[in-house]
C-alpha positions in Angstrom: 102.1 -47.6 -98.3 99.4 -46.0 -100.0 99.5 -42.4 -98.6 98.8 -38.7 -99.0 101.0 -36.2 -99.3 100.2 -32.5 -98.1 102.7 -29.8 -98.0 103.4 -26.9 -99.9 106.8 -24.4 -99.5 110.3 -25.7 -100.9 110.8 -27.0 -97.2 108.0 -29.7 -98.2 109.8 -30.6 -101.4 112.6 -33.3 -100.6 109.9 -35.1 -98.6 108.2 -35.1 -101.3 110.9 -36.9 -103.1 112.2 -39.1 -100.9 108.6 -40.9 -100.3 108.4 -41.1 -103.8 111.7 -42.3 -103.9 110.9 -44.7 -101.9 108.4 -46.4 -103.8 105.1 -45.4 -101.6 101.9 -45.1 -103.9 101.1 -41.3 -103.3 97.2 -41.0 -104.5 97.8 -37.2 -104.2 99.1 -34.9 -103.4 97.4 -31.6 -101.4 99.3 -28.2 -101.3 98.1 -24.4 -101.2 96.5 -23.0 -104.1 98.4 -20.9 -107.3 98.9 -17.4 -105.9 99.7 -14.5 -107.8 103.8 -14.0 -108.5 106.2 -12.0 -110.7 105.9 -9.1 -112.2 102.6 -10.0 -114.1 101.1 -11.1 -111.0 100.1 -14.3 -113.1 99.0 -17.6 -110.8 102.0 -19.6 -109.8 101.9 -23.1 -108.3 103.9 -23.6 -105.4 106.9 -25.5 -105.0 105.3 -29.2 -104.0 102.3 -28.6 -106.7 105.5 -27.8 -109.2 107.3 -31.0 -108.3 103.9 -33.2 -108.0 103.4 -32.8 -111.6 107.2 -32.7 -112.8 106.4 -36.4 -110.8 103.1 -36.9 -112.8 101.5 -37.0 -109.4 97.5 -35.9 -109.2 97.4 -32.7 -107.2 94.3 -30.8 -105.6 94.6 -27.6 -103.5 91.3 -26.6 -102.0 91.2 -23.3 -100.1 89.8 -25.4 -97.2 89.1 -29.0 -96.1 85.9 -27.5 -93.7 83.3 -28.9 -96.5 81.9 -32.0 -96.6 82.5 -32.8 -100.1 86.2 -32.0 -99.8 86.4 -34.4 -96.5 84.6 -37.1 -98.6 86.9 -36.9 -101.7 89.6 -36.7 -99.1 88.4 -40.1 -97.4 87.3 -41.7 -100.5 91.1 -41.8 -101.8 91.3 -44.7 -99.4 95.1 -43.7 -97.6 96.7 -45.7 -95.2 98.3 -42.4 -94.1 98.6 -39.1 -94.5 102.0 -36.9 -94.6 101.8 -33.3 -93.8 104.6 -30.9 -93.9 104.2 -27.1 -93.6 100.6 -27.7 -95.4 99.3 -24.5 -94.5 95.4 -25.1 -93.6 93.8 -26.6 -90.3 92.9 -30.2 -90.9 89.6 -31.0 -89.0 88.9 -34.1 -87.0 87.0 -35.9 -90.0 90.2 -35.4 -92.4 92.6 -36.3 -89.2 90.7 -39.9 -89.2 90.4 -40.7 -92.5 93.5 -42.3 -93.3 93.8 -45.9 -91.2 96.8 -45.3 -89.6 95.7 -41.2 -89.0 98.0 -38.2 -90.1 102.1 -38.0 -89.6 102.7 -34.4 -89.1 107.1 -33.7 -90.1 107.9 -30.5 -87.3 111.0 -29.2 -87.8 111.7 -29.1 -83.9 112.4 -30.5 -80.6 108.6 -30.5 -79.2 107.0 -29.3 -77.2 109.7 -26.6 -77.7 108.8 -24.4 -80.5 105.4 -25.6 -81.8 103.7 -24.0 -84.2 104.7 -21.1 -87.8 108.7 -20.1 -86.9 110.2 -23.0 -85.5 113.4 -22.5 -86.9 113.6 -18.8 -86.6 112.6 -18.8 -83.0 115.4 -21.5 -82.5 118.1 -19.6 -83.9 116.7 -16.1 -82.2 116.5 -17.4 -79.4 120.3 -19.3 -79.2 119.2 -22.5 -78.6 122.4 -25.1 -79.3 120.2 -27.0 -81.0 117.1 -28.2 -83.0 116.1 -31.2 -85.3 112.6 -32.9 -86.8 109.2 -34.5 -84.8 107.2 -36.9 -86.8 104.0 -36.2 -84.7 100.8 -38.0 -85.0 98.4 -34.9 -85.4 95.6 -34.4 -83.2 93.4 -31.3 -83.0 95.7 -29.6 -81.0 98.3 -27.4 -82.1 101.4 -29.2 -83.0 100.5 -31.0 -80.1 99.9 -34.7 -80.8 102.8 -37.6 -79.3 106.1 -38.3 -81.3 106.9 -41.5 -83.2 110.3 -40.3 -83.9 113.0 -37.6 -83.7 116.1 -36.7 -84.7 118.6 -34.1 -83.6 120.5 -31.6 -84.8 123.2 -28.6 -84.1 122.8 -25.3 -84.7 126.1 -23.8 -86.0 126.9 -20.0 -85.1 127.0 -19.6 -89.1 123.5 -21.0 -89.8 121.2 -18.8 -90.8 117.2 -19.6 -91.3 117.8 -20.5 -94.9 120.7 -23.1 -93.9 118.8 -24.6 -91.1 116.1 -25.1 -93.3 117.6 -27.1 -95.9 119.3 -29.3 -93.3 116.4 -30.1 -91.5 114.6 -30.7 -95.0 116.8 -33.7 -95.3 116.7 -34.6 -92.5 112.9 -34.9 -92.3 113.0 -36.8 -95.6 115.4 -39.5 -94.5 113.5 -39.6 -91.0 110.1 -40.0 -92.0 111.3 -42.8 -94.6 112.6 -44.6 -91.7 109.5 -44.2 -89.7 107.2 -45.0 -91.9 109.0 -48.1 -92.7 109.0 -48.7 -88.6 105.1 -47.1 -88.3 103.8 -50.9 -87.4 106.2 -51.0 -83.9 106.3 -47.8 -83.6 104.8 -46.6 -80.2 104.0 -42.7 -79.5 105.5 -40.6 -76.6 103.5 -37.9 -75.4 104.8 -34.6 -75.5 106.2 -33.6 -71.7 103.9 -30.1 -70.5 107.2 -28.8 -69.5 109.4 -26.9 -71.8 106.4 -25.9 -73.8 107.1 -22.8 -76.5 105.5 -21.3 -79.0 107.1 -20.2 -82.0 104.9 -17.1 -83.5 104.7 -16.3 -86.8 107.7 -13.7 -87.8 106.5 -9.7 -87.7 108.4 -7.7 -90.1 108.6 -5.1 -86.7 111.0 -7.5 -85.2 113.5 -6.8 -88.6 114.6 -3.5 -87.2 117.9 -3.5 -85.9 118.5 -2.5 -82.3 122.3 -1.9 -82.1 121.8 -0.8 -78.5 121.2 -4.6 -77.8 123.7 -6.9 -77.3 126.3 -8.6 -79.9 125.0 -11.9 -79.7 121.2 -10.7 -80.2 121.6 -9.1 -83.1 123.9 -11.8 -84.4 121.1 -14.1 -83.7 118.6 -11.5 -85.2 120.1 -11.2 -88.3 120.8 -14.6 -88.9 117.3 -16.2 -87.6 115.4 -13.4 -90.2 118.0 -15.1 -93.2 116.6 -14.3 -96.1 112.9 -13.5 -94.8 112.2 -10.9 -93.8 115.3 -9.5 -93.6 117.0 -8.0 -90.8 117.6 -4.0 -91.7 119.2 -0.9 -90.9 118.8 2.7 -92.4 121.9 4.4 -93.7 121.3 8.0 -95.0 117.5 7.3 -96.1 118.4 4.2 -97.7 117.1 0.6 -95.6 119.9 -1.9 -95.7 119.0 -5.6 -95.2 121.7 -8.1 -93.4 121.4 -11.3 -94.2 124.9 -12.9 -92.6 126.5 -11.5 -89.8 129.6 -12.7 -87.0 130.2 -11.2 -83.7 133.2 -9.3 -82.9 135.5 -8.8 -80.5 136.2 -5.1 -81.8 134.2 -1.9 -79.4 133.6 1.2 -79.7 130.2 3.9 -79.6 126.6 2.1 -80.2 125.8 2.2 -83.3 128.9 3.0 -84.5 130.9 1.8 -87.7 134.3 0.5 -86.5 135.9 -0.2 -89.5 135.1 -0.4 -93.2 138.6 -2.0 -94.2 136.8 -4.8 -96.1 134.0 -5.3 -93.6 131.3 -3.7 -91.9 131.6 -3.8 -88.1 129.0 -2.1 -86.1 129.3 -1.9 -82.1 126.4 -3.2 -80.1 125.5 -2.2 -76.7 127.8 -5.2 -76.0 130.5 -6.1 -78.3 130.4 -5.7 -81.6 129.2 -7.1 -84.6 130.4 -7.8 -88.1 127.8 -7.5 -91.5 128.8 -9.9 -93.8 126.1 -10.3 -96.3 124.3 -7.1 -97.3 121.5 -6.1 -99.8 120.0 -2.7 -101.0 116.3 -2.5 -102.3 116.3 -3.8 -106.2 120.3 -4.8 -106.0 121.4 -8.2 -105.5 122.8 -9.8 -102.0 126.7 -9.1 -101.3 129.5 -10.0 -99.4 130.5 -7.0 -97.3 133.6 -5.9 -99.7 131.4 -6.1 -102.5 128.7 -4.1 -100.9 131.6 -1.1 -99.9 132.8 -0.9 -103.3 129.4 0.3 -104.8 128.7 1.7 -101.7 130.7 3.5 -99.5 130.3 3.6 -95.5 132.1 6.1 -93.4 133.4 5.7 -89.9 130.8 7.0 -87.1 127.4 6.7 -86.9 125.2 4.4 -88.7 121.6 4.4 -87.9 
């Protein structure tokens, strides 16, 4: 087919490949613009603009499509479809109906259930058992247009969002490959108005840790902020992030350290839970024996 591509973080990336892979003619490619990175705050491309060229793909990233010289260059690139994955701006009705077979939008949920910025946050915050990829036909409406195709997957008590994400990157790659090649018999299911959920954008006040909550929601807390933002703690003025955690069976006072032999374990309001991962401001993520040895935790309070 002779589509566009619009997407922009690394989750956008391996559907970028796989398309090309797959011998579709990809006119261009549409992604945020450069931002400032680094320490010299110099322009950066993003990760699809990055691999677009590496693929000698033609890349434009306007910082809107509202214009009506933008929607014309848009339409004028003839597409029989457009693929958009975590592309980042609104697409308005004219760009929606450009392409001849309209705009494939790759959600990585179960809709209706978690539409919108955080789906896979919300789904591991939220203990759902699992989660998967939507290839939606996009309408105005926010992540609410009928699914072509779906696919399913489990949510492991180990993932974090950083491990969800790359599983559900592959898995939107080798899905909308398959529906794409499908797209012709392909016949949309409107999304049920039950079970309806929106998954808001992440506020770095949710990173806090609570230890008076229970085991299993800060488990969830820590692992659904993996790496971004960053679940935290403050120990003696300095802010600790967690970025892997386990509940435990151990007890004991809320907010208390249980045991340092090798691992942190903190007790909740219910149960326990064990730090595995840990990072200090400027230092590097690690594993909880690591983190003791260059910094020492004492039994009894922690935050």
């Amino acid at each position: 087919m002779k589509l566009i591509f619009m997407g922009t973080p690394d989750f956008s990336v391996p559907i970028l490949d796989a398309l090309h892979a797959a011998g579709h003619d990809i006119v261009c490619v549409y992604c945020q613009p450069p931002r400032p990175a680094g320490r010299g705050k110099k322009d950066r491309p993003t990760p699809v603009h990055q691999r677009a060229q590496d693929l000698g793909l033609p890349v434009r990233h306007p910082v809107s499509l509202k214009g009506a010289e933008e929607q014309a260059e848009f339409e004028a690139l003839g597409a029989d479809v457009a693929v958009v994955v975590a592309y980042g701006l609104i697409l308005p009705q004219a760009v929606l109906d450009a392409p001849k077979l309209g705009c494939l939008n790759i959600h990585a949920s179960l809709l209706p259930r978690w539409r919108g910025a955080a789906p896979i946050h919300r789904a591991i915050m939220a203990g759902d058992a699992e989660t998967g990829v939507c290839i939606m036909q996009m309408e105005a409406g926010l992540d609410t247009g009928p699914v072509l195709t779906r696919a399913r997957m489990p949510i492991e008590h180990t993932d974090t969002t950083q491990s969800l994400h790359d599983k559900l990157a592959t898995q939107g790659a080798e899905l909308i490959v398959r529906t794409l090649a499908e797209l012709p018999s392909l016949k949309p299911t409107a999304q049920p108005e039950e079970g309806v959920l929106y998954a808001h954008k992440i506020d770095k006040a949710e990173a806090h840790i609570d230890w008076s909550t229970p085991a299993t929601e800060v488990d969830r807390q820590i692992r659904g902020l993996s790496p971004f933002p960053g679940a935290w703690f403050e120990h003696d003025g300095n802010r600790i992030k967690v970025l892997a955690s386990a509940v435990s069976d151990m007890t004991g006072p809320v907010g208390h350290v249980v045991t340092t032999d090798g691992q942190i374990v903190v007790a909740c309001g219910t149960g326990a839970v064990s730090l595995t991962r840990l990072q200090r401001a400027g230092k590097s993520a690690q594993s909880a024996d690591e983190f003791l040895r260059g910094y020492p935790i004492d039994l009894g309070a922690l935050a």
